[in-house]
ROSEDO-256886 format. One record per residue (C-alpha): residue number from 0; residue in three letters; x, y, z. Coordinates in steps of 0.02 Angstrom, whole numbers, plus 50000, padded with zeros to 5 digits. Layout:
N
n: NUM res: ALA xx: X yy: Y zz: Z
...
This chain:
293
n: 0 res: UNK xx: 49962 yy: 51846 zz: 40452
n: 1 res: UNK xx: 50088 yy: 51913 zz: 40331
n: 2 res: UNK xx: 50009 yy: 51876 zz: 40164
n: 3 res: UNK xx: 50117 yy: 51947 zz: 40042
n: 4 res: UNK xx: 50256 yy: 51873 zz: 40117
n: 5 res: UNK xx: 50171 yy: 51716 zz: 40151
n: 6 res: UNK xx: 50117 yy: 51694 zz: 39953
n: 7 res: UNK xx: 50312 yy: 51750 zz: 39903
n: 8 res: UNK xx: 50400 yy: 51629 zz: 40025
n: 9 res: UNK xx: 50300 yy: 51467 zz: 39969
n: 10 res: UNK xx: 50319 yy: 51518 zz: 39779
n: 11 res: UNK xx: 50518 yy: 51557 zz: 39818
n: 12 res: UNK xx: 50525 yy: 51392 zz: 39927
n: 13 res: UNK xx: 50417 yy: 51286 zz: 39796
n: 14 res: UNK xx: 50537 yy: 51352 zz: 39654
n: 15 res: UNK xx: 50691 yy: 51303 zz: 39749
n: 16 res: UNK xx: 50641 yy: 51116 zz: 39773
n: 17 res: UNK xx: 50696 yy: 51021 zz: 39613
n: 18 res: UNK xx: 50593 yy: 50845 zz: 39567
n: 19 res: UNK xx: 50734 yy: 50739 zz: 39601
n: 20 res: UNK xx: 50728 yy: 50792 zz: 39782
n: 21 res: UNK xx: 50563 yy: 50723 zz: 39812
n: 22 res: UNK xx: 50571 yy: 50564 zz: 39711
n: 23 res: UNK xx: 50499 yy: 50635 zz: 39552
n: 24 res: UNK xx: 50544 yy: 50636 zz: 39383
n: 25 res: UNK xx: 50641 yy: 50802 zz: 39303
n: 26 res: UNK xx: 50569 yy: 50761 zz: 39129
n: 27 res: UNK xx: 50597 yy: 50839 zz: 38964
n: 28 res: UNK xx: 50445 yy: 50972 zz: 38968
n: 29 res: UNK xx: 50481 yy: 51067 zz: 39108
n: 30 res: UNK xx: 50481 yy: 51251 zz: 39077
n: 31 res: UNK xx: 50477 yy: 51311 zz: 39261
n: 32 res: UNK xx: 50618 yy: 51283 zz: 39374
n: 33 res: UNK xx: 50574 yy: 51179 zz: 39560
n: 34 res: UNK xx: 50416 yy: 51089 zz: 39567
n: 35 res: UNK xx: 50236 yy: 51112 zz: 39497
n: 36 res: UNK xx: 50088 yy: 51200 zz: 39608
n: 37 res: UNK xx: 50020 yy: 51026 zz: 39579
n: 38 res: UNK xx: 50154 yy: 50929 zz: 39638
n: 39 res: UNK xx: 50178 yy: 51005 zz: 39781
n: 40 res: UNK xx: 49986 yy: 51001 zz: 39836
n: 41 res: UNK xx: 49982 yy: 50830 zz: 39804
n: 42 res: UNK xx: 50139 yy: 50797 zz: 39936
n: 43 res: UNK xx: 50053 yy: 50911 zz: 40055
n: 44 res: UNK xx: 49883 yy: 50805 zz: 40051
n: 45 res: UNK xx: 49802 yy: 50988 zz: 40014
n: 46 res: UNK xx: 49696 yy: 51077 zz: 39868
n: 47 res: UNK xx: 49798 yy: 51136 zz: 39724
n: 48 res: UNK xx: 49647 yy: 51269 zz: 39691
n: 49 res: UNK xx: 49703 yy: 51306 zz: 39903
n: 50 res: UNK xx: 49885 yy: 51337 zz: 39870
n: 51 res: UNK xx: 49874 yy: 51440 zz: 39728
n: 52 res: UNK xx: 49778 yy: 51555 zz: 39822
n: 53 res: UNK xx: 49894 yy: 51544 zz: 39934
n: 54 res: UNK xx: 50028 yy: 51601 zz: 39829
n: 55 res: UNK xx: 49895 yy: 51738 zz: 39768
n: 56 res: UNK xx: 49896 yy: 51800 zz: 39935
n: 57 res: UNK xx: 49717 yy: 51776 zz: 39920
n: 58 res: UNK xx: 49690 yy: 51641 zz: 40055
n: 59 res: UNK xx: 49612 yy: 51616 zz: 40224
n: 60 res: UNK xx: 49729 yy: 51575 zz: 40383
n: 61 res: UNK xx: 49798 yy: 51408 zz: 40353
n: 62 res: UNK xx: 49793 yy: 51292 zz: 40480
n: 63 res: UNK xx: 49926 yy: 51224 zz: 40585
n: 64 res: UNK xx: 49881 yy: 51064 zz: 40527
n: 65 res: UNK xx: 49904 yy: 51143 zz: 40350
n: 66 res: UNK xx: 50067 yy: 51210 zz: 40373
n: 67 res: UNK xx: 50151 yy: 51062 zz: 40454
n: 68 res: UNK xx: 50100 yy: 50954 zz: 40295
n: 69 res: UNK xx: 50147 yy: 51127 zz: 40167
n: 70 res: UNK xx: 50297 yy: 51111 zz: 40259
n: 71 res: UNK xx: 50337 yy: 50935 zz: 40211
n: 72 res: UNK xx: 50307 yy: 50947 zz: 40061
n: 73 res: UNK xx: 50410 yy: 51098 zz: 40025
n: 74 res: UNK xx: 50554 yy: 50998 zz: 40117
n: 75 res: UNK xx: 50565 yy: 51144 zz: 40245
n: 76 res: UNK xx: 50721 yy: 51136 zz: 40351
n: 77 res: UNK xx: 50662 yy: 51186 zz: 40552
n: 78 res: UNK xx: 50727 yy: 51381 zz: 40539
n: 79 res: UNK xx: 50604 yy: 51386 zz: 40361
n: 80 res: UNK xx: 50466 yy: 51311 zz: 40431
n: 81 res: UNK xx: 50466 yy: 51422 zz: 40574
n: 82 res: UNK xx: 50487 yy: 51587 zz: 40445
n: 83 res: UNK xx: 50321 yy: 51486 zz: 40374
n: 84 res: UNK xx: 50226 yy: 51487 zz: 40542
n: 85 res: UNK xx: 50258 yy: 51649 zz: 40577
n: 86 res: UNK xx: 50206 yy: 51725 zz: 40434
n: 87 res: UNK xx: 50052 yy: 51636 zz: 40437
n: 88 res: UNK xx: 50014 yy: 51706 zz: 40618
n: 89 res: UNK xx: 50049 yy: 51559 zz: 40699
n: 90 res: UNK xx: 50181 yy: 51519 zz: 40839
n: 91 res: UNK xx: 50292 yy: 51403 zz: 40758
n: 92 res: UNK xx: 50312 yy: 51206 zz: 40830
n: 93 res: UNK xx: 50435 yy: 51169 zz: 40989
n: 94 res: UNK xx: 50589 yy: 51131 zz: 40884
n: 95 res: UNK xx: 50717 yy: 50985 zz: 40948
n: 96 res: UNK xx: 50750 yy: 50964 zz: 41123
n: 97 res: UNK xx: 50916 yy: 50944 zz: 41181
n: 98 res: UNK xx: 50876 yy: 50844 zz: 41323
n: 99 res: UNK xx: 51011 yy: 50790 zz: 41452
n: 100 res: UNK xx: 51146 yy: 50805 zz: 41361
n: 101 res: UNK xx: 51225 yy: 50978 zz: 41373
n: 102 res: UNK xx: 51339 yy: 51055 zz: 41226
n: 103 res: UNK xx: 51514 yy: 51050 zz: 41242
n: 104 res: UNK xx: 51513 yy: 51235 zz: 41178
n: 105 res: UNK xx: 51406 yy: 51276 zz: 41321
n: 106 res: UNK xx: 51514 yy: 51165 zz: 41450
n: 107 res: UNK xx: 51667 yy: 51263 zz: 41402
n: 108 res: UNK xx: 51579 yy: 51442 zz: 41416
n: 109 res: UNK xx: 51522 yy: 51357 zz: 41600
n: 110 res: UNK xx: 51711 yy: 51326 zz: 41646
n: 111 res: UNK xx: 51730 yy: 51515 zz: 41597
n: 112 res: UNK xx: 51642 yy: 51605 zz: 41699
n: 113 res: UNK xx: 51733 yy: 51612 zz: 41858
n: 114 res: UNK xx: 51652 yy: 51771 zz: 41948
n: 115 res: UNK xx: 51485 yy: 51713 zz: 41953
n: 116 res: UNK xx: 51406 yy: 51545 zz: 42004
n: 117 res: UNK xx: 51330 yy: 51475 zz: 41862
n: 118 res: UNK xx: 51226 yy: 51303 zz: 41817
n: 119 res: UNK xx: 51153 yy: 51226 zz: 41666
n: 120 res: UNK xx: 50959 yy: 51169 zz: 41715
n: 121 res: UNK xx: 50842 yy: 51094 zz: 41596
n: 122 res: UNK xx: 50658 yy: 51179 zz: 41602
n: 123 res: UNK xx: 50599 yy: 51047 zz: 41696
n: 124 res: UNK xx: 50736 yy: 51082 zz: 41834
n: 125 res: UNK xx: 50841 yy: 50937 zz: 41808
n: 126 res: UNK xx: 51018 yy: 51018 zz: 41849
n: 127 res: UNK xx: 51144 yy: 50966 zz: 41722
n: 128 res: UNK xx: 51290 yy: 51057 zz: 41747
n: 129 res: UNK xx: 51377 yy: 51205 zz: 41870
n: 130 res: UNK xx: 51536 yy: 51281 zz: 41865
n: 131 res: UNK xx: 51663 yy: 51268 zz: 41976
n: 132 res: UNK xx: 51600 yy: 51410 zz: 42097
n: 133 res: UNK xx: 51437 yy: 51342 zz: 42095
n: 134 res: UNK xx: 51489 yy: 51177 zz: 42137
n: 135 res: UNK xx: 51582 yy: 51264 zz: 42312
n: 136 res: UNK xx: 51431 yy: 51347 zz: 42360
n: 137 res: UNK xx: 51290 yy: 51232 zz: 42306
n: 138 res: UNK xx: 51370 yy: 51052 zz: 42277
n: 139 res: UNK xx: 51340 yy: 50967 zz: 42466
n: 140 res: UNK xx: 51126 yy: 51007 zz: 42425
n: 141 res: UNK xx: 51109 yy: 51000 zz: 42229
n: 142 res: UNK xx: 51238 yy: 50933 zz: 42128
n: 143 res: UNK xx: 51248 yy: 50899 zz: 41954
n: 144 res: UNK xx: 51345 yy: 50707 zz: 41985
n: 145 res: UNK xx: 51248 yy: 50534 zz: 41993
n: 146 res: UNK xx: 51122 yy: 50531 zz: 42115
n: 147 res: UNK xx: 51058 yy: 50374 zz: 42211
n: 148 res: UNK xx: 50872 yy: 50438 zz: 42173
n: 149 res: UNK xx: 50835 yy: 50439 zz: 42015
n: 150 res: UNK xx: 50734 yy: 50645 zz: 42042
n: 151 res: UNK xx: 50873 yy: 50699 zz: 42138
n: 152 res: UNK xx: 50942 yy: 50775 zz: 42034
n: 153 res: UNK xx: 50794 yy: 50880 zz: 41997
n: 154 res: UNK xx: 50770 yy: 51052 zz: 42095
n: 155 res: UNK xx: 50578 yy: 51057 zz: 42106
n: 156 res: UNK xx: 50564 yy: 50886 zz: 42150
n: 157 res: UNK xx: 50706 yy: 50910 zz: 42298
n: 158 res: UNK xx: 50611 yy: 51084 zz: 42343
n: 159 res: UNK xx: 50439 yy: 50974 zz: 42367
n: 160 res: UNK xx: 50546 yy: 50831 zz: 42462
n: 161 res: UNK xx: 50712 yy: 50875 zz: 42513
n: 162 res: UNK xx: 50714 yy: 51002 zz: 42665
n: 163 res: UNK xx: 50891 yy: 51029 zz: 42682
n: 164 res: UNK xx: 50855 yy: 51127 zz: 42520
n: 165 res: UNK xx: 50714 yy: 51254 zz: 42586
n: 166 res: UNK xx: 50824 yy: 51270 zz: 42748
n: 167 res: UNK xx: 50945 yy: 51366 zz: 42636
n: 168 res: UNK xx: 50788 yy: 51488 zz: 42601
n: 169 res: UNK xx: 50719 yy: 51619 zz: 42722
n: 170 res: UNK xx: 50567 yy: 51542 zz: 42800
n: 171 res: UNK xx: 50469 yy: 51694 zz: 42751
n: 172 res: UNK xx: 50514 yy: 51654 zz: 42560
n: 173 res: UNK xx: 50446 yy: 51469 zz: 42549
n: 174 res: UNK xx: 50271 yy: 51506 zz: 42495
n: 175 res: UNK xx: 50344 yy: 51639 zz: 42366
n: 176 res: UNK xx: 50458 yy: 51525 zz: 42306
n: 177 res: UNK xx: 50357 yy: 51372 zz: 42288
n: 178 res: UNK xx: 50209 yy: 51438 zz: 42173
n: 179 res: UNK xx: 50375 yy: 51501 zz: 42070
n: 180 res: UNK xx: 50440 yy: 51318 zz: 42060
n: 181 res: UNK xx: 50255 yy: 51279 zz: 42012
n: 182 res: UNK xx: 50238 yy: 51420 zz: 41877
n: 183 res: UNK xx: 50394 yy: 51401 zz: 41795
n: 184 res: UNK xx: 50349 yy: 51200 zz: 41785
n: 185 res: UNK xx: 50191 yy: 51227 zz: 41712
n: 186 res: UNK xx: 50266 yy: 51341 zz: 41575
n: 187 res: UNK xx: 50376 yy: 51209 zz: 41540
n: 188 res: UNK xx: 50254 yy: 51059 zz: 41536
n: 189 res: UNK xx: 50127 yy: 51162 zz: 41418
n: 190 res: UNK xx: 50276 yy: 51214 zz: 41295
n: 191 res: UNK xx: 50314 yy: 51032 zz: 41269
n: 192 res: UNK xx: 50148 yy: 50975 zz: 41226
n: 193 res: UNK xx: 50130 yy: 50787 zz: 41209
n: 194 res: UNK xx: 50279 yy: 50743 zz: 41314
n: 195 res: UNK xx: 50298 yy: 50575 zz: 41426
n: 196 res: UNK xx: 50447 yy: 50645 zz: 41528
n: 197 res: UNK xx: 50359 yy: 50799 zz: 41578
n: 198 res: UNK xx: 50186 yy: 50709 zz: 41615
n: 199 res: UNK xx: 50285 yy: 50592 zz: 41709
n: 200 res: UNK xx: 50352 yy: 50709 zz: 41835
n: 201 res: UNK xx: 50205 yy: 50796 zz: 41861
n: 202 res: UNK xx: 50119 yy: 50647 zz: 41891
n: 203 res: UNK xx: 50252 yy: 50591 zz: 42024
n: 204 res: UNK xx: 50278 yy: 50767 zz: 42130
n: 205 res: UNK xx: 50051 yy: 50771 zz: 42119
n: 206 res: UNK xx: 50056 yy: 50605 zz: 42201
n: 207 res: UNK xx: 50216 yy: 50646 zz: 42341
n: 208 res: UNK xx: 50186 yy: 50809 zz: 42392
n: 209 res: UNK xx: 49996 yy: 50890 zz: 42438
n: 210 res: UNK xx: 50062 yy: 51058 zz: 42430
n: 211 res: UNK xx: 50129 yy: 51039 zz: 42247
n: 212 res: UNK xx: 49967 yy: 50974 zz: 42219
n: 213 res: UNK xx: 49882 yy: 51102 zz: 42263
n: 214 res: UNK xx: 49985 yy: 51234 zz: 42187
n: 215 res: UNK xx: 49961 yy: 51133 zz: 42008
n: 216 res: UNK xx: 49784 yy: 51149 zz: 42018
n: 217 res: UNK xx: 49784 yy: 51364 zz: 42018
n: 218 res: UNK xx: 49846 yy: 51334 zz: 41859
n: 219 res: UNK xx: 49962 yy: 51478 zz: 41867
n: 220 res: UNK xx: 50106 yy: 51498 zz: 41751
n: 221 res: UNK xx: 50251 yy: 51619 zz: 41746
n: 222 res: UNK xx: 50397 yy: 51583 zz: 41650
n: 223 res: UNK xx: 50566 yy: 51611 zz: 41776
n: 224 res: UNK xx: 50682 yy: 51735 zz: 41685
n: 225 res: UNK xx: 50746 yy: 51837 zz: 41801
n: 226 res: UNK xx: 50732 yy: 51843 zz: 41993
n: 227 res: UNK xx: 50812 yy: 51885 zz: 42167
n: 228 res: UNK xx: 50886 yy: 51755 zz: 42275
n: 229 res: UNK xx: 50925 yy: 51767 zz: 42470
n: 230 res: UNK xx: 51040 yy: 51609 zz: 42528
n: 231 res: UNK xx: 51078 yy: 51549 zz: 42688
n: 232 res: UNK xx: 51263 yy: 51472 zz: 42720
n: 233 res: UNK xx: 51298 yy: 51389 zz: 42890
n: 234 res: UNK xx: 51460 yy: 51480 zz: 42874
n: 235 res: UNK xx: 51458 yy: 51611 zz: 42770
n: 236 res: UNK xx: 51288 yy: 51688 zz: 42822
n: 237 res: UNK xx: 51155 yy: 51754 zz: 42720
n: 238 res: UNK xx: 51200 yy: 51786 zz: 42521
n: 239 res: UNK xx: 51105 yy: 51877 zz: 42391
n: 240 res: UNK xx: 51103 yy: 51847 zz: 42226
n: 241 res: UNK xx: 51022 yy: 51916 zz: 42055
n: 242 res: UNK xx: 50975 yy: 51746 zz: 41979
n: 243 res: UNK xx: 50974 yy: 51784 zz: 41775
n: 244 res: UNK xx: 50906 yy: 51659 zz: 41665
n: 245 res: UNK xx: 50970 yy: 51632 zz: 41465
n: 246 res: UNK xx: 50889 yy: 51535 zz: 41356
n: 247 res: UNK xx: 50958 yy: 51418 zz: 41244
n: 248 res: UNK xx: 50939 yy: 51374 zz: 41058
n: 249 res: UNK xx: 50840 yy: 51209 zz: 41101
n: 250 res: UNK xx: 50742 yy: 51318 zz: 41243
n: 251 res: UNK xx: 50733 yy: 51151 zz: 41357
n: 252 res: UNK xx: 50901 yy: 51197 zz: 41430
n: 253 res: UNK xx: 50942 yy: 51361 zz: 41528
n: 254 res: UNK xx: 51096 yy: 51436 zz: 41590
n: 255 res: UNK xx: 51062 yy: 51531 zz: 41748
n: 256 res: UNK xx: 51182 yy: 51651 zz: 41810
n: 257 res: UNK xx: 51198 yy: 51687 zz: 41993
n: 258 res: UNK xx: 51239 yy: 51880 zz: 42000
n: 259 res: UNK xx: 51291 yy: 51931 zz: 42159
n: 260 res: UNK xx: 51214 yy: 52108 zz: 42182
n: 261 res: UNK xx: 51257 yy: 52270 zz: 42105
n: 262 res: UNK xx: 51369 yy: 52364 zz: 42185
n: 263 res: UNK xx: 51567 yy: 52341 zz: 42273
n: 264 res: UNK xx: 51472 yy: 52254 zz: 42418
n: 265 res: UNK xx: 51391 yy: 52111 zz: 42341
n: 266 res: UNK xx: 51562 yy: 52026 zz: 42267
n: 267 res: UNK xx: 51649 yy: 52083 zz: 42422
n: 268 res: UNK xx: 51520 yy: 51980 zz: 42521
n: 269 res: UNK xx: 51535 yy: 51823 zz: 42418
n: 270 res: UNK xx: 51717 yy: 51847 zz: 42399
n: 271 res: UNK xx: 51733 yy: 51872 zz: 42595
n: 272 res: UNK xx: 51605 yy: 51685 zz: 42588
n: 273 res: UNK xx: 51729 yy: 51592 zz: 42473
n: 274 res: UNK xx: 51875 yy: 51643 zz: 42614
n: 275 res: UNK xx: 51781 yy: 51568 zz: 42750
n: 276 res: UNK xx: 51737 yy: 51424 zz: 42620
n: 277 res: UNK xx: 51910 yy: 51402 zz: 42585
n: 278 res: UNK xx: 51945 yy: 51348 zz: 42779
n: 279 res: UNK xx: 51816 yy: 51178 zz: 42760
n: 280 res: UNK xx: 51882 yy: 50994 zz: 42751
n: 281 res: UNK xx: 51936 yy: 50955 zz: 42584
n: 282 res: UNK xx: 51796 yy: 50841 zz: 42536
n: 283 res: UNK xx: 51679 yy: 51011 zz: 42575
n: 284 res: UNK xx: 51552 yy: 50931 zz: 42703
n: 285 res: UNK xx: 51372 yy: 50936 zz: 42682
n: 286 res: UNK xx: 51372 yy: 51085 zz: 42829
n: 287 res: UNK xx: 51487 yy: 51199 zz: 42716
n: 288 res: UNK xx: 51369 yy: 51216 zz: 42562
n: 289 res: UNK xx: 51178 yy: 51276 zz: 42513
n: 290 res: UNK xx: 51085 yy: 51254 zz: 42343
n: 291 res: UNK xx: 50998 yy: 51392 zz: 42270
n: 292 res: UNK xx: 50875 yy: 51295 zz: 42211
């Protein structure tokens, strides 16, 4: 907890908010610009005696609870009320989620990159969107277009029930790659909080698949940033990849570059798979792609 700053942000902020903007009088006797120490307690539901320490850097940890109603009442936007979290030594609130929709600014740096396969996924592993390359070497297995199933479209729930998708894995790696599936889900699901959608699938893999089951009950929890990827293709043989996770503003949506690796040999490789791609039937055939899953 930041107390200095703390006590110099809320005076700052509460001298900043003018009575008008919360529905009160300006009146004639004001000699202070912004709102009273009063005022604002009473639109926070707290203590006026508790905000002027506060302000005195004299206080105790607020609450969360605390904050989110100091935050209201100050008529914090969500980058402010974050700055007020964190220098109260709290992690601030999940801010808005962006949901299914993804940004056209992000769609347009997707069509961009054209060395790398690359895919929008939400953090509950609904796939949203892939570039073009992508869509070659993963489309037939996971693809971003309208599915009949309405989870299809989701990778965990296609790892736990789909097994054209683990047949693009190394046997050796499904164990390894299932408790990540798991992990990574559970960060999600806790970061959310309170959320139906997220409850919802969890609910729905528990009741289809034992083994996700059981994995959800170790409770363990690992967050998926970075990671290496080995690919099968009926065609073009086994591909590696350096999978790279960014995170985006709204932290429910990902973009997830496919890296192949370091080195001359790694793009030579895929580039030598996209040549033997380029010989399939038009309409690409379900035996000339993989997913990565």
């Amino acid at each position: 907890m930041d107390r200095q700053g703390l006590a110099e942000f809320i005076r700052r902020r509460r001298q900043a908010v003018g009575p008008q903007e919360v529905g009160l009088p300006a009146g004639p006797r004001r000699r202070t610009p912004g709102l009273r120490r009063e005022e604002v307690a009473l639109l926070a539901g707290m203590s006026a005696d508790y905000l002027m320490r506060l302000e005195q850097a004299r206080s105790t940890q607020p609450s969360t609870q605390l904050l989110r109603a100091l935050a209201r009442g100050l008529r914090l936007d969500d980058d402010q009320r974050d700055h007020l979290y964190l220098l109260a030594g709290h992690r601030p609130p999940a801010g808005r989620l962006a949901g299914s929709r993804v940004s056209p600014a992000l769609l347009t740096l997707l069509g961009q990159l054209t060395a790398s396969p690359a895919q929008v996924v939400s953090d509950l592993g609904d796939l949203l969107a892939q570039n073009a390359l992508a869509e070659t070497l993963f489309g037939a297995v996971c693809s971003a277009a309208p599915h009949d199933h309405e989870l299809d479209h989701n990778i965990v729930w296609r790892w736990f029930h789909d097994p054209r998708l683990r047949a693009a894995f190394p046997d050796d790696e499904h164990g390894y790659l299932s408790r990540l599936h798991v992990a990574d889900l559970r960060a999600a699901v806790t970061r959310r909080g309170a959320d139906t959608v997220a409850a919802a699938l969890v609910r729905r893999l528990c009741a289809g698949s034992a083994e996700f089951a059981g994995l959800w009950a170790r409770h363990e929890v690992a967050v998926r940033r970075r990671s290496r990827l080995r690919v099968r293709h009926p065609v073009a043989g086994l591909l590696e990849f350096d999978a790279e996770t960014l995170l985006t503003p709204s932290e429910d949506q990902r973009l997830v570059l496919f890296m192949p690796l370091p080195g001359g040999g790694g793009r030579q490789h895929l580039a030598g798979a996209l040549d033997a791609l380029g010989h399939q039937p038009p309409d690409g055939g379900s035996t000339g792609r993989l997913s990565p899953g």
